[in-house]
KEVOTI-978527 format. One record per atom (N, C-alpha, C, O): x negated, y negated, z negated; residue in one letter. Coordinates in steps of 0.2 Angstrom, whole numbers, plus 5000, padded with zeros to 4 digits. Layout:
BEGIN
XYZA...
END
This chain:
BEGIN
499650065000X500050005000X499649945000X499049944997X499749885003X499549825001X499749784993X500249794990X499249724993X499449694987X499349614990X499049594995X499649564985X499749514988X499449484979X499649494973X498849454982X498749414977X498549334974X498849294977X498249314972X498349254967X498349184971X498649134970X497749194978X498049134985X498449134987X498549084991X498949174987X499649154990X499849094989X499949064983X500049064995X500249024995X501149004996X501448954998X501449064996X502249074994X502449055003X502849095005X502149015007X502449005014X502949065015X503549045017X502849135014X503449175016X503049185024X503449205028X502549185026X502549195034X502349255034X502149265040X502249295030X502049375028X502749415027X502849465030X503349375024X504149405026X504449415033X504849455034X504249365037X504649355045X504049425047X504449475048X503849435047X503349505052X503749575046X504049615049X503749585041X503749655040X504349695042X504849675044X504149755043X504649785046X505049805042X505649805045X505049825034X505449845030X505649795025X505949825020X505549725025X505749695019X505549695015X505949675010X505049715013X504749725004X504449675003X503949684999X504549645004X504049585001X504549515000X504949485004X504549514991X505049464989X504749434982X504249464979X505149374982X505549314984X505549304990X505049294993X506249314992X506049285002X506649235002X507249245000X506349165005X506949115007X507449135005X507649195007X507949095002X508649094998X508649154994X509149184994X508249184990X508249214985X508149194978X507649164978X508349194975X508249164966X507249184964X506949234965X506949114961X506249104961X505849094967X505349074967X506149114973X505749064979X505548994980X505948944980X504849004979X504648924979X504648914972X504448854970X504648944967X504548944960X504048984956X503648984952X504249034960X503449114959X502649084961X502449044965X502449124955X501749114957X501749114965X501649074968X501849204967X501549214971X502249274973X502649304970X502049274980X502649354982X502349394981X501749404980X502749444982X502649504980X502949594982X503549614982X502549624984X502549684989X502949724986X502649734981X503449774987X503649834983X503149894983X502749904987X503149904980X502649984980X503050044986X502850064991X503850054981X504050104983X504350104991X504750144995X504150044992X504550045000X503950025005X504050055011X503349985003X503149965009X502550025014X502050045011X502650035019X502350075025X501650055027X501450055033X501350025023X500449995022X500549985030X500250025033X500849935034X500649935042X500349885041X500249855047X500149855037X499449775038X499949725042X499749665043X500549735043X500849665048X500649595042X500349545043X500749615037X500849555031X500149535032X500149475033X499549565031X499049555030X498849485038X498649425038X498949515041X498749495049X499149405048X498949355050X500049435044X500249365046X499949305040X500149245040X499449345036X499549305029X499049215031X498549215034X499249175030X498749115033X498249085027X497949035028X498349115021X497849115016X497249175015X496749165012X497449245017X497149275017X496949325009X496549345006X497849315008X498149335001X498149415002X497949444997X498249445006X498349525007X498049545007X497549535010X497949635003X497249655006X497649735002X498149734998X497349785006X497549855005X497549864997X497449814995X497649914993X497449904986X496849944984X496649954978X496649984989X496050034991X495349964992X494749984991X495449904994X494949864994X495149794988X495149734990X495349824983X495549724981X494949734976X494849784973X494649694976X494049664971X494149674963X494649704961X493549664959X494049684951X494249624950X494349634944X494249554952X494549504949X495249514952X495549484947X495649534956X495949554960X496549614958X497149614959X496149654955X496549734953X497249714948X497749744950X497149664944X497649684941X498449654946X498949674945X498249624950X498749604953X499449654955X500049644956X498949704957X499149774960X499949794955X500549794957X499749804949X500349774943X500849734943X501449754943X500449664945X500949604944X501349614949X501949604948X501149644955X501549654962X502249714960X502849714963X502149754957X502449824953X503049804951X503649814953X502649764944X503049734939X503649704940X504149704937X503449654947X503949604948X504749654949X505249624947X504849724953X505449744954X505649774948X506249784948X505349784943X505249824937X505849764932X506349784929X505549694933X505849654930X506549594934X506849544932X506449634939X507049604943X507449664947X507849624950X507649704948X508149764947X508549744954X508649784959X508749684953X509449664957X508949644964X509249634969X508149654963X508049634972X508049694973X507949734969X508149714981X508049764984X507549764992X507149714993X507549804996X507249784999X507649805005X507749875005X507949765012X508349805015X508349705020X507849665019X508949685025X509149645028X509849615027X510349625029X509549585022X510349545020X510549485023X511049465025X509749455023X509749385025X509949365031X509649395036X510249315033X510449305039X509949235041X509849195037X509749235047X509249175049X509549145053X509749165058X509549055048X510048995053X509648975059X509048975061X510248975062X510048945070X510548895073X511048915075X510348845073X510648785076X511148795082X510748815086X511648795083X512348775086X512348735094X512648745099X511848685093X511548625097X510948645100X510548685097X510748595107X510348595108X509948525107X510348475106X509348505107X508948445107X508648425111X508048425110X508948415117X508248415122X507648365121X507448335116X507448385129X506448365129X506948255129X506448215129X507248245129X507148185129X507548135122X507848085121X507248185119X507548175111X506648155109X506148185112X506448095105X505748075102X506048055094X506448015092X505448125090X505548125084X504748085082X504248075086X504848065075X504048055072X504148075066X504548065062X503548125065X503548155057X503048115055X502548085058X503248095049X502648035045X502348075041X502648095036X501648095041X501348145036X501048215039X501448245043X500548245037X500248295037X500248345033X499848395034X500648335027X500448405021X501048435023X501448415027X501048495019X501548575021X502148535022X502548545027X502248495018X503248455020X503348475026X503748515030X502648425028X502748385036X502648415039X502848405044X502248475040X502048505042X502448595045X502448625050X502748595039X503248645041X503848615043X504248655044X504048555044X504648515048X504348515054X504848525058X503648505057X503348505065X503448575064X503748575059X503448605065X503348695063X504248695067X504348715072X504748675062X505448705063X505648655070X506148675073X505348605072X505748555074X505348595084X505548595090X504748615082X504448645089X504748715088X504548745093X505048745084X505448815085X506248805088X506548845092X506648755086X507148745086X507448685091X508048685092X507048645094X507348615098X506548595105X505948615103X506748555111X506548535113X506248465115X505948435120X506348445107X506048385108X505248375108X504748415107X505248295109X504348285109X504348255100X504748225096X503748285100X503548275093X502748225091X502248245092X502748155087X502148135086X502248105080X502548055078X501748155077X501248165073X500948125069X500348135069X501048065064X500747985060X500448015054X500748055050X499647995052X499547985044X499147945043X498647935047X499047925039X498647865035X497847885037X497447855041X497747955034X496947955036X496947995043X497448035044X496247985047X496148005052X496148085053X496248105058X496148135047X496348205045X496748215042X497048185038X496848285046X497448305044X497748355036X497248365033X498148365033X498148415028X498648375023X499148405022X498548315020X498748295015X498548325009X497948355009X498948335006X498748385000X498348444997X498048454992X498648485004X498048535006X497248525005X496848555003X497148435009X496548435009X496148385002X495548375000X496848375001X496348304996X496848354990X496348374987X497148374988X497348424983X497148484982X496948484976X497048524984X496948594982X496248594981X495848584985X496148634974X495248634970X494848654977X495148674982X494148644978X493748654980X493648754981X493548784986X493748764977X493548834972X494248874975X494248934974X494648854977X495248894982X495348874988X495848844991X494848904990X494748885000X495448935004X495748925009X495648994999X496149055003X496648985003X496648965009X497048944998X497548915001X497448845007X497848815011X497048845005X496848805013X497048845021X497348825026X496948875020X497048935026X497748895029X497648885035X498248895026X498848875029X498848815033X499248805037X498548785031X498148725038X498148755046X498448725051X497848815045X497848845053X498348855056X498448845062X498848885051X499748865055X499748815058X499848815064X499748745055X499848695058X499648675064X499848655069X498948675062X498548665068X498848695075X498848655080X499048755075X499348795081X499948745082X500048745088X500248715079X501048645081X500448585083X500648555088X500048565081X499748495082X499548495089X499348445092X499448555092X499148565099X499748595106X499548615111X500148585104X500748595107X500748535112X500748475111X500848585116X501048525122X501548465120X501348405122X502148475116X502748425116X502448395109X502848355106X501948395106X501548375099X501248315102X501048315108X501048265098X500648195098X500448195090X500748205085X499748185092X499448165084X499248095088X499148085094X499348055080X499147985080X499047975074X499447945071X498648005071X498147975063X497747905064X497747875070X497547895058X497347835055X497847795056X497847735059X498247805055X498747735056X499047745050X499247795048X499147685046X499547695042X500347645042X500447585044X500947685038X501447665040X501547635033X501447665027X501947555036X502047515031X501647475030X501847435026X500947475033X500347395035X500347415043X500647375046X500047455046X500047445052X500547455058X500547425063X501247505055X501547485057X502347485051X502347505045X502847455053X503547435048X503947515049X503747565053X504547525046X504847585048X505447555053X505747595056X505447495053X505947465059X505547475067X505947485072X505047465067X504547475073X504447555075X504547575081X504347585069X504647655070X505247685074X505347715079X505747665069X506247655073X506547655081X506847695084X506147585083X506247575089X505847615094X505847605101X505647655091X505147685095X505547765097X505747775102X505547795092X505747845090X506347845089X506647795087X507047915091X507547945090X507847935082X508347905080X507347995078X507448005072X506747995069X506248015073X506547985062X505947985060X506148025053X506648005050X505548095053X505548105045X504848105043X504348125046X504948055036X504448045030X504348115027X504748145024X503448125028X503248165023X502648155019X502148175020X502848115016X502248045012X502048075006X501548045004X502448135002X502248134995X502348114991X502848074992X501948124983X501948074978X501348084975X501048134971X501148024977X500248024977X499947964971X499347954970X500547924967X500547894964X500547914956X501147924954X500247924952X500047954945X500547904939X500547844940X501047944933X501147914930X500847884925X500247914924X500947834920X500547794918X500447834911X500747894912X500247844904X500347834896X500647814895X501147824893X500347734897X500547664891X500447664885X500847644880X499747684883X499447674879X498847624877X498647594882X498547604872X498147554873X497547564875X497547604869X496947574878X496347574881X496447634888X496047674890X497047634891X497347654893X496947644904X497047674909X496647574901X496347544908X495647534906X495347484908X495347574901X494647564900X494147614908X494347664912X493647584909X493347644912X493147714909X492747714905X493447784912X493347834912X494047854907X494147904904X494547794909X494947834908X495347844915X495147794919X495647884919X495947914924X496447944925X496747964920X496847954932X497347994934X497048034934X496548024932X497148114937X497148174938X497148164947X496848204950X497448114950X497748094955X497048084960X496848114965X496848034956X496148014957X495548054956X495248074960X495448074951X495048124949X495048174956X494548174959X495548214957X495548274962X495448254970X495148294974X495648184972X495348144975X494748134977X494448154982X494448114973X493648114972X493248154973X492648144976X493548204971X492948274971X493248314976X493048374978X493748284979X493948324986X493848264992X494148264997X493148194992X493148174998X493648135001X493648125007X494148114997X494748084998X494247995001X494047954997X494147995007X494047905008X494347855003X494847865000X493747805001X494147754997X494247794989X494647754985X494147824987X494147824981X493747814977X493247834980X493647794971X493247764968X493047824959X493347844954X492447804962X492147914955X492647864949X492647804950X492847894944X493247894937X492547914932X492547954927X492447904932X491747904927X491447864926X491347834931X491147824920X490847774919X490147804922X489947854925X489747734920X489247724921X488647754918X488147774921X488747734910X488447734907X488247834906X488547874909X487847844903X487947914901X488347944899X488647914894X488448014901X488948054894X488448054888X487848074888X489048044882X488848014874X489048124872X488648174871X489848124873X490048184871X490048254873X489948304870X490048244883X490248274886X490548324887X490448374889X491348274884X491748324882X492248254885X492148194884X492748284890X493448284891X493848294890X494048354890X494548234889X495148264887X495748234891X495848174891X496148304895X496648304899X497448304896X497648334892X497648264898X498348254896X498948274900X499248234904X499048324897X499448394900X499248454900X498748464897X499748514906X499748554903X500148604911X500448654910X500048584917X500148574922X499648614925X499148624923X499848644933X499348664938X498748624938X498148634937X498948564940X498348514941X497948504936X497348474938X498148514928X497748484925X497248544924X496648524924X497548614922X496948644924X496348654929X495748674928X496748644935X496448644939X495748594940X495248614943X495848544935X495448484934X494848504931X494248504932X495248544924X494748564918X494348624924X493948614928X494448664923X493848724932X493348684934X492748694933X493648634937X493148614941X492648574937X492148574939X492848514931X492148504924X491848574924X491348594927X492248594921X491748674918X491448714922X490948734919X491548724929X491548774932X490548764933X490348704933X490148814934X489248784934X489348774944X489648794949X488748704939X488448684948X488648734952X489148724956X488248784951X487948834955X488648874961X488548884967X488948884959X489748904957X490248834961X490648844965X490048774960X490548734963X489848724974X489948714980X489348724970X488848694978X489048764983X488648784987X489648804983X489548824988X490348824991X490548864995X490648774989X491348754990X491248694994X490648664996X492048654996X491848605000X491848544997X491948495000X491748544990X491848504984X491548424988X491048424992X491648374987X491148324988X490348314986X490248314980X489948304991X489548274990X489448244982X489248274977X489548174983X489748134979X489848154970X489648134965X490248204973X490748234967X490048294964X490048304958X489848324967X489148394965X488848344962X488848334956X488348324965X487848244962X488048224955X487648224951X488548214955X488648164948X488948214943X488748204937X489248264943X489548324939X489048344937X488948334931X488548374940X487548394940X487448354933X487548384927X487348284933X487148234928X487448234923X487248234917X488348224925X488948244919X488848274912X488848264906X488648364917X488748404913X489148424907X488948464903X489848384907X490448414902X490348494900X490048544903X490548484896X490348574893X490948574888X490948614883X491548544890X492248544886X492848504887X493048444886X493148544888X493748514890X494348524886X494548584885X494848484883X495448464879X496048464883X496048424888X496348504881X497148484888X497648474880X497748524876X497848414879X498348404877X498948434878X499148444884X499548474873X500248464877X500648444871X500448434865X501148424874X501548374868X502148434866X502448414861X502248504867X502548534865X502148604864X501548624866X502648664860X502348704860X501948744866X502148734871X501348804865X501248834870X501748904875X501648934881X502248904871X502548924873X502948864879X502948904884X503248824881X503248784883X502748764891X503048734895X502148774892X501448754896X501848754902X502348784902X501548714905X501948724911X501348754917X501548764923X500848774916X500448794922X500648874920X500648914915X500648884928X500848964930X500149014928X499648994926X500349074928X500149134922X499249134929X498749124927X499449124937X498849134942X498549074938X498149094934X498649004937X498048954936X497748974930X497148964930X497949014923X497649014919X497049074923X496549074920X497149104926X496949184926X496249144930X495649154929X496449104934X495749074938X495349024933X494748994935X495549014927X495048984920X494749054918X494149054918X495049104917X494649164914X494249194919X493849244917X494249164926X493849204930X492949144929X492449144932X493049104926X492349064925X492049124920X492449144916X491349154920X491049164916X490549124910X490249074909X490749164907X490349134899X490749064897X490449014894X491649064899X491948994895X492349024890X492849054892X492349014886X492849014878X493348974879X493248924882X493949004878X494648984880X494848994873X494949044871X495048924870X495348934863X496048894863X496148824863X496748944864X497248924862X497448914855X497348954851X497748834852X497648814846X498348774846X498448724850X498948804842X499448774841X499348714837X498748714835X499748654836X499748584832X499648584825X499148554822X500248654822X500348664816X500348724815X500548774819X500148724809X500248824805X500948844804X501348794804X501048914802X501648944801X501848884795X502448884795X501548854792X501948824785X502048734790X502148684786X502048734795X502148674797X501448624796X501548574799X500948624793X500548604792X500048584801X499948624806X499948534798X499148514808X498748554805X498748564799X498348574813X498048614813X497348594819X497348624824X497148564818X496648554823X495748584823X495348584819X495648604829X494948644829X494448574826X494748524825X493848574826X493448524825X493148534833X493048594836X492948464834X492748424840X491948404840X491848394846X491348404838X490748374837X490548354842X490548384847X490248294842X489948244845X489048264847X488748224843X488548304850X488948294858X489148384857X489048424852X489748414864X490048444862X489348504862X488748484862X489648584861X488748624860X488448624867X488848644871X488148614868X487748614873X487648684876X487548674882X487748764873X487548814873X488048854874X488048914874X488648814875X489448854878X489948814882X489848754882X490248834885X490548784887X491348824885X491448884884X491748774885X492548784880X493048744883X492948694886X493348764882X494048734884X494748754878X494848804876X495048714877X495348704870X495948674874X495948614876X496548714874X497348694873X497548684865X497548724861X497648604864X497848574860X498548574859X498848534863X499048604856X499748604859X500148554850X500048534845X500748534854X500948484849X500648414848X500748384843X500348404853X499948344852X499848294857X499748324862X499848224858X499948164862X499548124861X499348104855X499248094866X498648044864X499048004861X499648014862X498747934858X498947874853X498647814857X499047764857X498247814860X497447764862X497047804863X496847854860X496647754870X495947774872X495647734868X495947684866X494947734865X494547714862X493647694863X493247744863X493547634864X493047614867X492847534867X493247494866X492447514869X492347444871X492047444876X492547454880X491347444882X491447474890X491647514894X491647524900X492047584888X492147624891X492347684887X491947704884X492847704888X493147774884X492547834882X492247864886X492447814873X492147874869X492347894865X491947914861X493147884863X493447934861X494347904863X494547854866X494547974862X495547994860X495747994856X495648044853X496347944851X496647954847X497247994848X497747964851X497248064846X497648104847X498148094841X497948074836X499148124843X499248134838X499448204837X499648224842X499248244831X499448314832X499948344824X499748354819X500748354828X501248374820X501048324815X500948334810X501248244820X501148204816X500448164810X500648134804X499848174813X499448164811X498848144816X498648184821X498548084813X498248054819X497548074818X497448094812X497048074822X496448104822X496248084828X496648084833X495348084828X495048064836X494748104838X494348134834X494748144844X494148164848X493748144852X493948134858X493148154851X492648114856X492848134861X493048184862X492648084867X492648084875X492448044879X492547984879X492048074883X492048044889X492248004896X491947964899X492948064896X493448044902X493948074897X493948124894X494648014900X495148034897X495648044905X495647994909X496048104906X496148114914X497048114909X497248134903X497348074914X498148084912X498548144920X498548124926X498948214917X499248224923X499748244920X499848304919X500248184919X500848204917X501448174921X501948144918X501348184928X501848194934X501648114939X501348064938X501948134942X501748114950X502348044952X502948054950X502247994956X502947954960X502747964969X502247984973X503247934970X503047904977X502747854978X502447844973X502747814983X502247744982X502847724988X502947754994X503247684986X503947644992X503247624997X502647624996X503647605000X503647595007X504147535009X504847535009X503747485011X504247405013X504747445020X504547475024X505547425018X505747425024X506247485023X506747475026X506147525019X506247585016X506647575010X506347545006X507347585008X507447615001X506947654996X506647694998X507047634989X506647674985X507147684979X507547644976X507047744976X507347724969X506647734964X506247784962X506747674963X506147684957X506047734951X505547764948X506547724950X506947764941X506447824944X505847834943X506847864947X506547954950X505847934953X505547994952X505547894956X505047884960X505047914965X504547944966X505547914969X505647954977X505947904981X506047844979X506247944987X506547904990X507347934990X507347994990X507947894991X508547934986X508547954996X508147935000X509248014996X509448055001X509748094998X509848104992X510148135004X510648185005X510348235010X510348225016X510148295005X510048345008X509448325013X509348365018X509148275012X508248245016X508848185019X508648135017X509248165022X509448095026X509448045021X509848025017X508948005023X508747945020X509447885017X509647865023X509747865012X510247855010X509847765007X509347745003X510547705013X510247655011X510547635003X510747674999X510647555001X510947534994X511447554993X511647574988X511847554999X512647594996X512647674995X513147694992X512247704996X512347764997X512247835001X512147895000X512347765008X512647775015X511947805020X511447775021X512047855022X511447905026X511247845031X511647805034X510547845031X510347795036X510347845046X510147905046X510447815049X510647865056X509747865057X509347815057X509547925059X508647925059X508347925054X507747945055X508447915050X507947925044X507947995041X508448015038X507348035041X507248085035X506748095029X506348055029X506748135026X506448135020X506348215020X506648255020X505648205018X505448315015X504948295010X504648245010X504948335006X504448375003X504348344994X504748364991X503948314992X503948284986X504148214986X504348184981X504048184993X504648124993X505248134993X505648084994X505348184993X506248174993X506348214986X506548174982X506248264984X506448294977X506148274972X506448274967X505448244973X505148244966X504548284968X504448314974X503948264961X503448324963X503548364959X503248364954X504048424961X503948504961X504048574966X504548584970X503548614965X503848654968X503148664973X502748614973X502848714977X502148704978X502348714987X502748684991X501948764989X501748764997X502548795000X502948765004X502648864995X503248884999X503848854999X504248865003X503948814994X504548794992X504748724997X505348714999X504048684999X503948635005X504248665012X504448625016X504248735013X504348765017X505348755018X505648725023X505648785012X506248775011X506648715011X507248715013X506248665009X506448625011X506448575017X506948555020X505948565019X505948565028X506448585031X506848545034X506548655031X507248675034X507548645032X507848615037X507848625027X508448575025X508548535030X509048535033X507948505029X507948425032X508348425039X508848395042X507648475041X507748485051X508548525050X508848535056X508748535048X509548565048X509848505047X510248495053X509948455044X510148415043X510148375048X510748355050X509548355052X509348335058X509748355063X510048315067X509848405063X510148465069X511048465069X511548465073X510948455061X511948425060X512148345064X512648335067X511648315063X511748255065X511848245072X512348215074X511348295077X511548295082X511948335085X512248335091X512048365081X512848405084X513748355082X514248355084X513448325077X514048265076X514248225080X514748205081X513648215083X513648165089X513448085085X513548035087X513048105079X512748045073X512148015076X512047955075X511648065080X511248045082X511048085090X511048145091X510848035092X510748035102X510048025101X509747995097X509748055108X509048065112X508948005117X509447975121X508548005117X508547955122X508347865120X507947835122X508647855116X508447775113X507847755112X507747705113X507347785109X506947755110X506047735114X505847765119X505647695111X505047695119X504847725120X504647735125X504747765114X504247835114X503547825112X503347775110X503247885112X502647915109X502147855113X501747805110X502147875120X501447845124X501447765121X501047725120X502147745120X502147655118X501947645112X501747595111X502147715107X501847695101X500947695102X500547645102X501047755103X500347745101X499947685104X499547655101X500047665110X499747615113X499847525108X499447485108X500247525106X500547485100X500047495095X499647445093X499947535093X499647555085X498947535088X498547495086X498647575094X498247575096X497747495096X497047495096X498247425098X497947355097X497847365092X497247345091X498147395086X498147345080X497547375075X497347345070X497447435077X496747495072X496447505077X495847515074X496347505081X495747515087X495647575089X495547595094X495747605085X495447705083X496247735081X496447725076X496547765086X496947815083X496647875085X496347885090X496747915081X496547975082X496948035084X497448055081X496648055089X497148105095X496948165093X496548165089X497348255096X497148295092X496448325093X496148365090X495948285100X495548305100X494948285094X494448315092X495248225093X494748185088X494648235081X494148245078X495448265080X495348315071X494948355075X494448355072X495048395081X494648475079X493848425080X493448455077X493548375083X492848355081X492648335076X492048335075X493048305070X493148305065X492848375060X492348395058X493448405060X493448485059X492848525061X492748565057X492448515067X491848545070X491348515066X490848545063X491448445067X490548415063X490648445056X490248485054X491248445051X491148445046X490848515044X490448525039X491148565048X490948645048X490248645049X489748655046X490248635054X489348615056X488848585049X488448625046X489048525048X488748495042X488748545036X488248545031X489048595035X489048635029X488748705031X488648745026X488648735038X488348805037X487648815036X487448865036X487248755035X486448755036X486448775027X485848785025X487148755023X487048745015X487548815011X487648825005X487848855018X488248915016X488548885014X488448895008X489148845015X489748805012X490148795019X489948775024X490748825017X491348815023X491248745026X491348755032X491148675023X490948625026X490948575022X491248575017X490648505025X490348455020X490648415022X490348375026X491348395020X491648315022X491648265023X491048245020X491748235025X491748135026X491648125021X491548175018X491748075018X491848025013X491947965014X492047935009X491947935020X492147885022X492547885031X492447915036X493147825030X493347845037X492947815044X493047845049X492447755042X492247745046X491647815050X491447815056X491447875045X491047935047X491347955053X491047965058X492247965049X492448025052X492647985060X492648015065X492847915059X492947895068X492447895073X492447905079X491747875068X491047895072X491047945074X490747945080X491248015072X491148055076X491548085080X491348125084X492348055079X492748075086X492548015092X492748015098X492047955088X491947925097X491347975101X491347985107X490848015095X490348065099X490748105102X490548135107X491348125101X491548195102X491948165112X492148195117X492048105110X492448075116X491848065121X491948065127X491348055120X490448035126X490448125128X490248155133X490748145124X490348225127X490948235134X490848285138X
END
């Protein structure tokens, strides 16, 4: 039998090929897009590798070859029908298929490159005949994918290469580096384009509101993972000055925020062969954090990061994992002690539960946290204080926003103006429309929405083809005003330099860090 392990990236493109259905949560099933990961029947599945072949992380693998970090998976995969009874495995699901046609003279624009948007160019080039182009702020594509996901889980990257296969599609237009809402308005969109859907994200970090709250080396999680993933334009979170403690303390209790603590702790040695930044290896090198505190303001029972992120903590060698409730059985705090610098001779990681910062604490720069824990206050030293306790969108002029939820409001993805009222053309996917929850596959689910919804409109007769100037006039528009858009020749030279840049150092590759890099080299890639 095959097993389906901890890279999964939930997409479901391992369900559409099998021959017998065993592989669940599959679309419209209860925990889809909420599971760690899917998962294979034992007692049903016919080991034909279809799953493996369609997997775009490279999650599958026979159970005769899984690794021993790997093995126990084989279980969790068992397990799942064991504690779910009512899945079966057989053809229940019926797959929607639009009533309408869209023809070639229908012009859509997807605003964005991460899975949202990405699995919307996906439905909208399976489903209809329209021309498709392609808008994102930076000159690369991924979104999240690229500027999100750790360094140290290359398998989830993998799903990028689906897309890639729609960005090169005849009825497909890329036009990166443009950004929408300084270069161009959503009304110029508009005139340009049929219908447009936004897949922008929520890339904005919520605040504390605490006081030293704006010291240096206090931070998002947002930023932070930015950084050390080569995000252009972002600025290291770290002071200047030396680490005093070398000890870090995260606030929350989240995918991300683990994710954050890995990559402190994780050794050099261990992150220089990933596609980590430049920038970001250099200064961690000097760092040297040897501890990290994750705050949570409730019990551990309670955590919100999935059972796979803890398991990729336990996969660092030689790091001490100390879970530490607030209070003792008698209600009393209960706190480990902290020492100032932390040991140098272990490195740790300490779930602090029941407890919330007070204040950052410092005068150039955060070296300590006033924690509260079961109502008692106490500091622990630090050097960076990272906040990841949930995510906004970032409005967009032109655009409705509802601030309160920090998205953008809608029905069912159609963008809804002050009254209420569905805007005609406008849509919405992915964490700008819901919130930030829910990971790769669940982005998939909803896409469909969206483009269903899309697909309703034009069968209403809500929304017609043909209005407007189209792709070649945008782009030649955006074209005056950034000088460089970038076409899909420009990512795959992009994509090419940076692979190149990293095989001489055995690294999948060595990123830009700056945009003006990445357009120098799609002008070389344009001379050849």
């Amino acid at each position: 039998m095959h097993v389906i392990t901890q890279a999964c990236c939930s997409d479901a493109s391992c369900v559409s090929v099998c021959p017998v259905n065993c592989i669940h949560p599959t679309p419209g099933e209860p925990g889809f897009g909420g599971s760690d990961i899917l998962h294979i029947d034992p007692d049903t599945c016919i080991d034909c590798g279809a799953c493996a072949d369609a997997c775009p992380v490279n999650a599958i693998f026979p159970i005769d070859r899984l690794g021993i970090d790997d093995l126990p998976y084989a279980q969790i995969n068992a397990d799942f029908y064991t504690d779910n009874p009512h899945i079966k495995s057989g053809w229940d699901a019926v797959e929607y298929r639009p009533a309408v046609t869209v023809g070639p003279e229908f012009q859509i624009a997807v605003v964005g490159t991460g899975p949202s948007a990405g699995y919307a160019v996906r439905e909208l080039v399976a489903r209809t005949d329209a021309h498709i182009t392609v808008i994102d702020r930076l000159p690369t594509p991924g979104g999240l994918v690229r500027a999100g996901v750790a360094p140290d889980h290359p398998g989830t990257k993998g799903v990028l290469a689906g897309f890639d296969l729609m960005y090169r599609h005849p009825r497909v237009t890329v036009a990166t580096n443009v950004a929408v809402g300084t270069d161009v308005t959503p009304a110029e969109l508009d005139a340009h384009f049929d219908a447009v859907i936004y897949g922008v994200g929520a890339s904005q970090a919520r605040a504390l509101g605490i006081p030293g709250e704006d010291l240096p080396g206090s931070t998002a999680a947002t930023e932070l993972v930015a950084w050390y993933n080569a995000v252009p334009g972002v600025e290291r979170p770290f002071p200047d000055a030396p680490a005093r403690s070398r000890r870090a303390v995260i606030v929350g209790t989240g995918n991300v925020a683990l994710d954050v603590a890995r990559i402190l702790l994780s050794p050099i040695e261990r992150l220089a062969t990933t596609d980590i930044a430049d920038r970001a290896l250099e200064y961690l090198a000097r760092q040297n954090v040897h501890e990290v505190v994750l705050l949570g303001r409730r019990s551990s029972a309670e955590a919100a990061f999935t059972a796979a992120e803890f398991r990729a903590l336990q996969a660092i060698e030689g790091l001490d994992i100390v879970v530490a409730e607030g209070v003792d059985g008698d209600g009393n705090p209960r706190v480990p002690a902290f020492p100032t610098p932390a040991d140098p001779d272990r490195r740790r990681i300490v779930f602090l539960y029941q407890s919330s910062p007070v204040a950052a604490l410092g005068t150039d720069a955060v070296d300590a946290v006033r924690v509260r824990t079961a109502g008692v206050d106490h500091d622990i030293p630090a050097d960076l204080l990272v906040r990841s306790i949930g995510y906004r969108s970032v409005p967009i002029e032109g655009l409705e926003f509802d601030d309160a939820a920090g998205r953008f409001p809608n029905r069912a993805g159609r963008l809804t103006g002050p009254d209420g009222a569905a805007q005609p053309g406008r849509y919405v996917v992915g964490w700008a429309k819901r919130g930030p929850s829910g990971g790769i596959g669940t982005n998939r689910i909803d896409a469909e929405e969206t483009v269903r919804s899309l697909l309703e409109d034009v069968s209403a007769g809500r929304l017609t083809g043909g209005r407007g100037l189209g792709s070649d006039t945008f782009v030649t528009l955006v074209g005056g005003r950034v000088g460089d858009v970038v076409d899909y020749r420009g990512l795959r030279w992009i994509d090419r330099t940076e692979v190149a840049r990293g095989a001489p150092q055995g690294r999948p590759r060595v990123k830009f860090e700056r945009v003006s890099d990445m357009l120098a080299s799609t002008r070389r890639g344009r001379r050849r």
